[in-house]
C-alpha positions in Angstrom: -12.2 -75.5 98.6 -10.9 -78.8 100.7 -13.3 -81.4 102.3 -11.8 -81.2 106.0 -14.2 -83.0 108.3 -16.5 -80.6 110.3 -16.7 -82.3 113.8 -14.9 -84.8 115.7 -15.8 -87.8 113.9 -18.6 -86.4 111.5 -17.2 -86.3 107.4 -14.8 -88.9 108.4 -14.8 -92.4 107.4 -15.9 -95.8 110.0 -12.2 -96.8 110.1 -10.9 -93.2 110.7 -13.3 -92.0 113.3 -12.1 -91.9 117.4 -12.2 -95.3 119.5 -12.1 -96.0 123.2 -11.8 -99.0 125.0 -14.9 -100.1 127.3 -13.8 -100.7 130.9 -16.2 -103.1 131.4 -16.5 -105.2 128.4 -12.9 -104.3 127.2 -14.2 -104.2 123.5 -13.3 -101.4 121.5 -16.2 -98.8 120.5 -16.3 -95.8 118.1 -17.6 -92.1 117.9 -21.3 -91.5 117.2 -22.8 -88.9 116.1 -25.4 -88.9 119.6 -22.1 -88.5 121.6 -20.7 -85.4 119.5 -21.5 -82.9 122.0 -20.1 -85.2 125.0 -17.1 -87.8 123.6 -15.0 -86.6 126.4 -17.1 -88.2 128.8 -18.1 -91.1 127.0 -16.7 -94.0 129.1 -18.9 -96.7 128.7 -20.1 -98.5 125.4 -23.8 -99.4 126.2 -26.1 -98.7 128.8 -25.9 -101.8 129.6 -21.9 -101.8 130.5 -22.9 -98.5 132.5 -25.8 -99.9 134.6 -23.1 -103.0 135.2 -20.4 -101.0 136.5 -22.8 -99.2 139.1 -24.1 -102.6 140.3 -20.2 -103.2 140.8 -19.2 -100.4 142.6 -21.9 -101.0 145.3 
């Protein structure tokens, strides 16, 4: 029996799991297990990046 990972990023190492890039902050963040159900529309690394691009786009 192999050990594949289950999910997305779960059973996988830190350095292994998925990144994207914050458009707000530019820095780099990875997968979490809270944003399993919803990585694909994961844009923003914080709330506090996603509050800041709403006061920017007003």
């Amino acid at each position: 029996m192999s050990k594949e990972p289950k999910g997305f990023g779960q059973g996988r190492r830190p350095g292994e799991r998925p990144t994207k890039i914050c458009p707000v902050c530019g820095l780099s963040f990875t997968w979490r297990k809270k944003w399993a159900r919803d990585w694909e529309n994961v844009r923003y690394c914080s709330e506090r990046c996603r509050t800041r691009a709403k006061e920017k786009a007003c």
